[in-house]
C-alpha positions in Angstrom: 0.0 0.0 0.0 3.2 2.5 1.1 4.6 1.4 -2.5 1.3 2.3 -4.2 1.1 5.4 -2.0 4.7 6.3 -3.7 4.0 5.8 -7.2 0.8 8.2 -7.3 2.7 11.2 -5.8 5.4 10.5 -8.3 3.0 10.5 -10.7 1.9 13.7 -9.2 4.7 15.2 -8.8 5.6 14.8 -12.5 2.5 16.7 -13.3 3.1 19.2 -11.3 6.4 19.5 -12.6 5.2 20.0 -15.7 3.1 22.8 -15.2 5.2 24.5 -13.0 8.1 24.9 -16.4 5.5 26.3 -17.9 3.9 28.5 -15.5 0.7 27.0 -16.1 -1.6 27.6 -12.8 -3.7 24.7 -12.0 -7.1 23.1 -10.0 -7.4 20.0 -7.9 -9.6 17.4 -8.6 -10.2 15.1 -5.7 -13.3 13.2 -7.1 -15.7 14.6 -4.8 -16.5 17.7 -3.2 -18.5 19.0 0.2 -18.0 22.6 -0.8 -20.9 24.5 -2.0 -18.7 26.6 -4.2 -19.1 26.1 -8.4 -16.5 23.6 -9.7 -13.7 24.7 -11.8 -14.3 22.2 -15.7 -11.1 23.4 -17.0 -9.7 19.9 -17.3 -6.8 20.6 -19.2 -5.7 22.4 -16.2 -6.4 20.0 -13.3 -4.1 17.3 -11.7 -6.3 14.6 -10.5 -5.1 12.9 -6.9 -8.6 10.6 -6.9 -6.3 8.1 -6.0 -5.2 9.0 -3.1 -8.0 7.8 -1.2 -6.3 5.0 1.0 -6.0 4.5 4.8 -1.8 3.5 4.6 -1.6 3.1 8.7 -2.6 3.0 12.1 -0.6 2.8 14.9 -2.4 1.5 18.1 0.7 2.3 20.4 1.5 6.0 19.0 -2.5 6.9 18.1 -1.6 7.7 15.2 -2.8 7.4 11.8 -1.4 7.7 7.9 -4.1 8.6 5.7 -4.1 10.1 2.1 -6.4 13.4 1.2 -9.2 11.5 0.1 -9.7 9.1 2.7 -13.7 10.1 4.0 -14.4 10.3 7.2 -16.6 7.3 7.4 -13.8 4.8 6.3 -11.6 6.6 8.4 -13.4 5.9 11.2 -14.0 1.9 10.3 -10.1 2.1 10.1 -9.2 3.5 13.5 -12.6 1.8 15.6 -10.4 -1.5 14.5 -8.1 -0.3 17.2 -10.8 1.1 19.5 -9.6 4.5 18.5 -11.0 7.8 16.7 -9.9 11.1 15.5 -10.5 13.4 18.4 -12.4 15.8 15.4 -14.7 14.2 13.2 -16.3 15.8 10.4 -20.1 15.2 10.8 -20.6 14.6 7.3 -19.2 11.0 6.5 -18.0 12.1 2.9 -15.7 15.1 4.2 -12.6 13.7 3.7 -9.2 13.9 5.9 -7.9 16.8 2.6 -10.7 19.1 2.8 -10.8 19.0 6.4 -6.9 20.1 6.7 -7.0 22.3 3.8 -10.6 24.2 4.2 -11.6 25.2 8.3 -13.4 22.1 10.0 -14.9 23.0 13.1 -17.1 20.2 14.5 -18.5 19.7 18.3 -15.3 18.9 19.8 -13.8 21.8 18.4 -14.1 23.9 21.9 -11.6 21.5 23.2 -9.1 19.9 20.5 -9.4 22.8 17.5 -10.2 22.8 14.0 -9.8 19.3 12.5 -6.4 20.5 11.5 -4.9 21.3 14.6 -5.1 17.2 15.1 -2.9 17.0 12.3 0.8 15.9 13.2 2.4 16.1 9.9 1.5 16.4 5.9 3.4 15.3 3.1 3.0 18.2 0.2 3.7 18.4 -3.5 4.5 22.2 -3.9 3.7 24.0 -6.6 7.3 23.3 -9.1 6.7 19.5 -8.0 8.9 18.9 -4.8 7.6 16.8 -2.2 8.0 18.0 1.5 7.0 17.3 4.6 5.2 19.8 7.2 4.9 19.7 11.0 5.5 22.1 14.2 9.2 21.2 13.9 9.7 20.7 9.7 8.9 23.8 7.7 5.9 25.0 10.5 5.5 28.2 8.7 4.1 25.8 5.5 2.2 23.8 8.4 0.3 26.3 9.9 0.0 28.2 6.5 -1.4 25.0 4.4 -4.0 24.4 7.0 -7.1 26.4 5.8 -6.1 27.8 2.5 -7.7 25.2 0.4 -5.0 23.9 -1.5 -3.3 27.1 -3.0 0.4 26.3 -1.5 0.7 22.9 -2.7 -1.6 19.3 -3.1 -1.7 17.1 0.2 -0.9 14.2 -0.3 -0.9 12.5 2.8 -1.7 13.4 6.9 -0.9 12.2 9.9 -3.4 12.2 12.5 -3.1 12.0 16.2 -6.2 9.3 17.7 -7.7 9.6 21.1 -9.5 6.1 23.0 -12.7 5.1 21.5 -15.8 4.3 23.7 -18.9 2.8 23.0 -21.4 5.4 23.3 -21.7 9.3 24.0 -23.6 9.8 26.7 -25.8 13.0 25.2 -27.6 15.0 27.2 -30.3 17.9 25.8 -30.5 21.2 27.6 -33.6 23.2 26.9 -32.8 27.2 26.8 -36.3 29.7 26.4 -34.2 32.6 24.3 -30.9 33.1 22.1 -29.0 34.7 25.0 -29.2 31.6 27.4 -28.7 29.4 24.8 -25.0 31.2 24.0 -24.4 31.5 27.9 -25.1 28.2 28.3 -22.6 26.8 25.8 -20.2 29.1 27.2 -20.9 27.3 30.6 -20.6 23.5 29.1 -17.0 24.5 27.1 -15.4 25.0 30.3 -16.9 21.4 32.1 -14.2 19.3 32.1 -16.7 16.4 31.2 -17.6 17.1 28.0 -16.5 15.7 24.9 -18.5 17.2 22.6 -21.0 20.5 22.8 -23.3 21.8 20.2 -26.3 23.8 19.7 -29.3 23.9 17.8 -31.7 27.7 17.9 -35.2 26.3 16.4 -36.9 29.9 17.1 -35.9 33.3 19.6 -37.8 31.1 22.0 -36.8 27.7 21.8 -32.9 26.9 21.7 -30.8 23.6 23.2 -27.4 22.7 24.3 -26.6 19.5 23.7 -23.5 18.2 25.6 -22.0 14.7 25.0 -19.8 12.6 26.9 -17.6 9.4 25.7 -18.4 6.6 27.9 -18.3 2.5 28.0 -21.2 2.5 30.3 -25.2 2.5 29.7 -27.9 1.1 31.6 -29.3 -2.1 31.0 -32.4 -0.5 30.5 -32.5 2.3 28.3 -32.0 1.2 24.6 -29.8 3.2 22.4 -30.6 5.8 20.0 -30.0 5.4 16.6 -29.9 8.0 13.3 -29.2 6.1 10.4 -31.9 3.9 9.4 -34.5 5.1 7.1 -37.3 4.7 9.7 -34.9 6.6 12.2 -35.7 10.5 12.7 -33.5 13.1 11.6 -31.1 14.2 14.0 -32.7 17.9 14.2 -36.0 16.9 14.2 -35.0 14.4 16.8 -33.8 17.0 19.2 -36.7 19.3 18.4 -39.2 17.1 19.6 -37.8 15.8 22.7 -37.0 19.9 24.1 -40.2 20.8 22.3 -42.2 21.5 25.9 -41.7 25.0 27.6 -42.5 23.4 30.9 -39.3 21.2 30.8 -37.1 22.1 32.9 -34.5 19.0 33.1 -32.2 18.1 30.3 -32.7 15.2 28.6 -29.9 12.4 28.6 -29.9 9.6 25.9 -26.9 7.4 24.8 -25.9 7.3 21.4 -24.0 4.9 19.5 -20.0 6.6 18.8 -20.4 6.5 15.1 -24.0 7.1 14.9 -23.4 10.1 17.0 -20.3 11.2 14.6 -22.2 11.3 12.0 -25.7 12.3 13.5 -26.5 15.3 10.9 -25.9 12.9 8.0 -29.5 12.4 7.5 -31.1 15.9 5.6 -27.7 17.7 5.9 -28.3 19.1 8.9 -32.1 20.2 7.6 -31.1 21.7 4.1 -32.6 18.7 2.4 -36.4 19.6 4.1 -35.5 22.4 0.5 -36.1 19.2 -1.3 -39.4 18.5 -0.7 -41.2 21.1 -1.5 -39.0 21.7 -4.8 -41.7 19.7 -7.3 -44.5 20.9 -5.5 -46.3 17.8 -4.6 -44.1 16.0 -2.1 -45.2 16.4 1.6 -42.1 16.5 4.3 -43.7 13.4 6.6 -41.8 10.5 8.0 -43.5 8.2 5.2 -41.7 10.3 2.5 -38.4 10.6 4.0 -38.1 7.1 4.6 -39.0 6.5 1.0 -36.4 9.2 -0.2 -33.9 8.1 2.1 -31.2 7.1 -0.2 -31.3 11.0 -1.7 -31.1 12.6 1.8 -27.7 11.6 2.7 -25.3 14.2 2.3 -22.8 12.3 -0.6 -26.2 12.3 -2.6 -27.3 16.0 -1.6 -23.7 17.1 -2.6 -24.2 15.6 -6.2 -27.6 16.9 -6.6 -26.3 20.0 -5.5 -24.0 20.4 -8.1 -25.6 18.8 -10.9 -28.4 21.2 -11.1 -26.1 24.6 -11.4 -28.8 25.8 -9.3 -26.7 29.2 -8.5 -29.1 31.2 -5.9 -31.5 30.5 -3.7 -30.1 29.3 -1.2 -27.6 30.4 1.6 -25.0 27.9 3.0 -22.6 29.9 5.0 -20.7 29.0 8.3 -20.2 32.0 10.3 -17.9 32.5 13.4 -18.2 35.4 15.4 -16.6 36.6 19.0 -19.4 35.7 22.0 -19.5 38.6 22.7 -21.7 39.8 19.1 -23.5 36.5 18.3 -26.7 37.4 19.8 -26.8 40.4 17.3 -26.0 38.4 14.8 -28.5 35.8 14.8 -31.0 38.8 15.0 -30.0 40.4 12.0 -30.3 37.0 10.5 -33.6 36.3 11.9 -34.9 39.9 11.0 -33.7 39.8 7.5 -33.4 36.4 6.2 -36.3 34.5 8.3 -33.6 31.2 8.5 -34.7 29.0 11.1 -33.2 26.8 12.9 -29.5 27.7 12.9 -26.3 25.5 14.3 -23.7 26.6 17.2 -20.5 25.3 17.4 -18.2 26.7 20.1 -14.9 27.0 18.5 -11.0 27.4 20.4 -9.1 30.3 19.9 -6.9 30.7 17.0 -3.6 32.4 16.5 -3.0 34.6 13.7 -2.2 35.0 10.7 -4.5 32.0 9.4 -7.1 31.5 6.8 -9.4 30.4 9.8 -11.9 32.5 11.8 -10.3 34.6 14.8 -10.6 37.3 16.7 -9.4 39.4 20.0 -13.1 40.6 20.4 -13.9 41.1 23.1 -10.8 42.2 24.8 -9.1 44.0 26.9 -6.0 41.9 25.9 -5.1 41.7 22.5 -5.3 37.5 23.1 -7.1 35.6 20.5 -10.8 34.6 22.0 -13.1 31.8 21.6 -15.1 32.2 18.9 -18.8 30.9 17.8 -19.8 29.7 14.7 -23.5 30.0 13.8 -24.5 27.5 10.5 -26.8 29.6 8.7 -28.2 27.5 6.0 -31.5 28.3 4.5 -33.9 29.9 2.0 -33.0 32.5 0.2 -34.0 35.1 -3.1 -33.7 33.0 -6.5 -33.3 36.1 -8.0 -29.5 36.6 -8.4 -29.5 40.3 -7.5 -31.5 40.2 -4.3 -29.7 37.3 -3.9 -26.5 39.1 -4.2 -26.9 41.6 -2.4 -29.1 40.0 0.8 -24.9 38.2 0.9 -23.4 41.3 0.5 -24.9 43.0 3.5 -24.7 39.5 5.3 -20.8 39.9 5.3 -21.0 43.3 5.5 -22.9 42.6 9.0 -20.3 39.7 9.6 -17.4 42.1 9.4 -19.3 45.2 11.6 -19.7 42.5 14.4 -16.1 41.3 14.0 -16.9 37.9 12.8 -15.6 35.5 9.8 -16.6 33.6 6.9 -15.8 30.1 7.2 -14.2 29.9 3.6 -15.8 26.3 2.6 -18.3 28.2 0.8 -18.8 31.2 -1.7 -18.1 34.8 -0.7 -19.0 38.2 -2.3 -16.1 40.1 -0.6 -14.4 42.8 -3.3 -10.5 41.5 -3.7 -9.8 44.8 -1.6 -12.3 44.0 1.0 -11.3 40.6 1.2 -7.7 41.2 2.7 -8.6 43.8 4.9 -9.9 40.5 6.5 -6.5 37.8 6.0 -2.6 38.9 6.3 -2.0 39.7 2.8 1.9 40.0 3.3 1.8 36.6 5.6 0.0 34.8 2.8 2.3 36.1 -0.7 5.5 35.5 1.5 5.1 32.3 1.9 3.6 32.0 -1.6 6.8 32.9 -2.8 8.5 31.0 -0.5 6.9 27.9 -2.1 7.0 28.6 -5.4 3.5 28.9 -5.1 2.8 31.7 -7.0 1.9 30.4 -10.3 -1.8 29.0 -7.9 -5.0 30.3 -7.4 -4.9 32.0 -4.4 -7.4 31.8 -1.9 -9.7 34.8 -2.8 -9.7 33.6 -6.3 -10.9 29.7 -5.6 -13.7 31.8 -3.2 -14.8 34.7 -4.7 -18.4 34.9 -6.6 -17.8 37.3 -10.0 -21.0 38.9 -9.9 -20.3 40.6 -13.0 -19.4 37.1 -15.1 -22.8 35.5 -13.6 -24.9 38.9 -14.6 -23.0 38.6 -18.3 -23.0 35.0 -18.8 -24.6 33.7 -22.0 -26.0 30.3 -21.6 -27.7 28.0 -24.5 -31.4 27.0 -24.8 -30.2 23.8 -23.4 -28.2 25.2 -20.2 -31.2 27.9 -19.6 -33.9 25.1 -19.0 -31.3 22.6 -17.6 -31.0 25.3 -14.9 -34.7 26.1 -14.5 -37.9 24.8 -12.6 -38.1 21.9 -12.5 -35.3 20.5 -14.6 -32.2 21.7 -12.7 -33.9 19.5 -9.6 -34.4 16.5 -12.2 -30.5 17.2 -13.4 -29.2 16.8 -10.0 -31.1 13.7 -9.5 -29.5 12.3 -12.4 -26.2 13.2 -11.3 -26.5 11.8 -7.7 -28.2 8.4 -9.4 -25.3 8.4 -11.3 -22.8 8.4 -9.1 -23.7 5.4 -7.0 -22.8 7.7 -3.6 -26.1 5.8 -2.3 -24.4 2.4 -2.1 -22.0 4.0 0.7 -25.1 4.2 3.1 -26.6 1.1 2.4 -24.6 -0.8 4.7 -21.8 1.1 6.4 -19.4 -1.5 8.6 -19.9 1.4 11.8 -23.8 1.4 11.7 -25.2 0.2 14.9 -26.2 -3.7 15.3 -24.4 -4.3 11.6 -21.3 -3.1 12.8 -19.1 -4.9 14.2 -18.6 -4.2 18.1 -17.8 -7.5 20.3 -17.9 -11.0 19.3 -18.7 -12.4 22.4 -21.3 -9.8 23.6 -24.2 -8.0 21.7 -24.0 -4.3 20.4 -25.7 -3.6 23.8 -29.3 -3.9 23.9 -31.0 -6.3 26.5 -31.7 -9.4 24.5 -29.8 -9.3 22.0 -27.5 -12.7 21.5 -24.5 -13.0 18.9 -22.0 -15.3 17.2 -18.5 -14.5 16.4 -18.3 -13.7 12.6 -14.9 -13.7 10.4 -14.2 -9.9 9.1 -11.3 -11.0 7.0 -12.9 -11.0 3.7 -14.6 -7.5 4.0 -13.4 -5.1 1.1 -14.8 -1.8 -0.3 -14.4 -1.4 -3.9 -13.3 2.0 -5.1 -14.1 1.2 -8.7 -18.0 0.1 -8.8 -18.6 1.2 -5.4 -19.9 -2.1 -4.1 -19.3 -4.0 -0.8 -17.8 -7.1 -0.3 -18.6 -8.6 3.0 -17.9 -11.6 4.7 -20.1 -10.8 7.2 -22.9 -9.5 5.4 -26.3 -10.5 8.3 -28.5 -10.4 5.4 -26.8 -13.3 3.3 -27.3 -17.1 4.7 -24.5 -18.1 3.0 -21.8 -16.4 4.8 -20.4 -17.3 8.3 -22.1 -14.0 9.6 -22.1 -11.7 13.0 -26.0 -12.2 13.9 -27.9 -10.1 16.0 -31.0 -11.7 17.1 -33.4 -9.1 18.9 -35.5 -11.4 21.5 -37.1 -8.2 23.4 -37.1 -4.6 23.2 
């Protein structure tokens, strides 16, 4: 695998090469994306590191791991549970992978405590930009290190990461805190960042009156009596609505605790993205959002599938999908301009640790007195929006506009509007070209150019008969279901190794509900193929004719 590992970055590197003699600049193609930014088709111009998308090592007695950009994060984790260990920040999407997580900003619900995902990171081999192949840490070229992390790719391709693991445990113990108003809800999580117990803490703001903290703690433990919760099945709720309904009662008054399986909690939001897939229901006009139709529609609700659909239909407003971090101290005011003028409801917190600068990532010394980077709190605001593009534009426009008065930052995984001059009021201009130079870099996009909207090339762009109703009502939404058909990304839910009661957890005990009785199966035979996107399992509990694990459920 190593010597497989080698011969693709050579193979890159020759590329690169290449390109670099002839000052030619030059995209990324990774084979997938989670970024809601347009894709770049200039494939003349692209060096494609789709390989790269193997786990090469983990190391039970360092926790460590060796893991190529493309790796997702749901075979990550089936790679590192093996050794009863996890990355101590998990994207919540399972098709994030480990590249766009150390080259874009991912800030998940462990991000209070360990960072962005990148700040797990312990090394990362890099191709720069005239083809030489480095490595960065803290103590090899850290200037590259720090830089790399967050500025998508525009100071050389990753080509491989090593991550630091913490323990695994069974279950997160997750616990639901009701909060009556916006300001209790962002007191609160300043409260549960600082508790020592907590492994994970989140928010969800369904209205100004009805918010939640939602705390979680790793644990081996869970009475016999209480029956996991899972989110992955079709019948299952989403996560969100989940949450909603269990904090929906004013009068309560104590949290509620539930314990969730460690990979079903990972990757709880899967389901709907979040809620941005509720956008797909009403999109034809006839389909009611009920239980009944998003257990029918369950293969397009996962996020690999909303991704492609996404992207397929060239839908280019109507929608805004921004990640917003702002100082404590201004959220509050934030989330009513939001709620006055955009109407988006319900909106994610994530309580983020400080960063230094210079960096690509969201910080800030607000709210003083010492010049010390702060905490910061990202708000996902993801919602409806104008489909016409200059109310569109401009309801974005005086978004970051208000983002910058209140001394907060775009998390750069999605589009911005910023003006070039604008934009590096924000980032350390000198910081950034130094190092471009440095590296040989300068040949690359740079970061305002892979995330800049030109308002003026949209406003101008001639499209074909064809294109125009490709990208109207209803054909872009029948486009992008043909693009997430095609690409098979449903055959990665249908089974995934880490789901609850098919995954693999003991083979002498049951995935730990009362009742439940198991036989040892053989795991040895289990392969994923890259190529048709199929599974190969040994194991498979659905097929009589293997030597599989069972899971017999005798009583609930």
């Amino acid at each position: 695998m190593v010597a497989l590992h080698e011969i693709a970055v050579s193979r890159i590197s020759a590329a690169v090469k290449v390109l670099y003699s002839q000052k030619e600049p030059y995209r990324i193609f990774h084979g997938s994306t989670n970024s809601t930014r347009p894709r770049s088709v200039e494939k003349e111009r692209m060096v494609d590191i789709s390989a790269l998308s193997r786990v090469l090592k983990v190391d039970p007695d360092s926790k460590t791991a060796i893991v190529e950009p493309n790796v997702p994060m749901d075979r990550l984790i089936e790679a590192t549970l093996e050794h009863d260990l996890i990355p101590p920040v998990v994207m919540e999407f399972p098709g994030i992978t480990v590249g766009g997580g150390y080259a874009g900003s991912a800030g998940e619900s462990s991000s209070f405590k360990y960072g962005y995902f990148d700040q797990t990171v312990k090394s990362v081999e890099i191709v720069l930009a005239n083809g030489d192949v480095v490595i960065a840490s803290q103590t090899e070229r850290p200037d590259l290190f720090k830089a790399a992390a967050g500025a998508l790719g525009t100071l050389g391709i990753t080509t491989s990461v090593e991550l630091q693991l913490i323990a695994a445990k069974k279950f997160v113990k997750t616990t639901y805190h009701r909060r009556d108003n916006v300001r209790d809800t962002i007191a609160a999580i300043q409260q549960e960042i600082v508790n020592p117990a907590n492994n994970y803490v989140d928010g969800l703001v369904f209205s100004k009156t009805h918010g939640v903290v939602i705390t979680g703690e790793l644990t081996d433990e869970k009475p016999d009596s209480v029956i996991p919760q899972t989110f992955t099945t079709p019948w299952d709720d989403w996560y969100y609505l989940h949450v909603q309904e269990k904090t929906l009662s004013e009068s309560l008054t104590l949290p509620v605790t539930e314990y969730i399986p460690l990979a079903e909690y990972l990757f709880r939001y899967d389901r709907g993205g979040f809620w941005v897939g509720v956008d797909a229901f009403p999109y034809f006009g006839f389909v009611p959002f009920n239980r009944l139709t998003r257990w029918f529609l369950d293969d397009f609700m996962h996020t690999r599938m909303l991704y492609r659909a996404l992207h397929g239909s060239n839908i280019k407003s109507g929608n805004i999908i921004q990640d917003l971090s702002l100082p404590y101290s201004t959220a509050e005011e934030f989330i009513e301009y939001a709620s006055e003028n955009l109407g988006i409801w319900p909106l994610w917190l994530c309580p983020l640790r400080a960063m230094d600068p210079p960096t690509f990532h969201p910080s800030t010394t607000r709210p003083g007195p010492t010049d010390h980077p702060k905490p910061m709190l990202n708000i996902g605001l993801w919602g409806r929006a104008s489909t016409d593009m200059d109310t569109f534009v401009l309801q974005n426009r005086q978004l970051e506009q208000k983002l910058t008065e209140l001394g907060g930052r775009k998390v750069l995984y999605s589009q911005t509007f910023y003006t070039e001059q604008e934009f590096w009021k924000l980032y350390d201009q000198t910081w950034y070209d130094d190092l471009r130079q440095r590296y040989n870099a300068t040949t690359l996009p740079t970061v305002y150019d892979k995330v800049s909207v030109d308002v003026k090339k949209y406003a101008r762009q001639h499209l074909s008969l064809i294109s125009r109703i490709c990208s109207s009502w209803p054909f872009a939404g029948i486009v992008g279901i043909y693009y997430a058909i095609r690409s098979k990304d449903y055959l990665f839910h249908k089974r995934p190794f880490w789901r609850y009661k098919t995954a693999y957890l003991d083979s002498k005990v049951g995935p730990g509900r009362p009742g439940v009785t198991t036989r040892p199966c053989d795991r040895s035979h289990v392969a994923l193929d890259h190529e048709d996107r199929t599974i190969h399992d040994a194991c498979d509990p659905f097929d009589p004719g293997t030597t599989t694990y069972i899971a017999i459920q005798i009583s609930l």
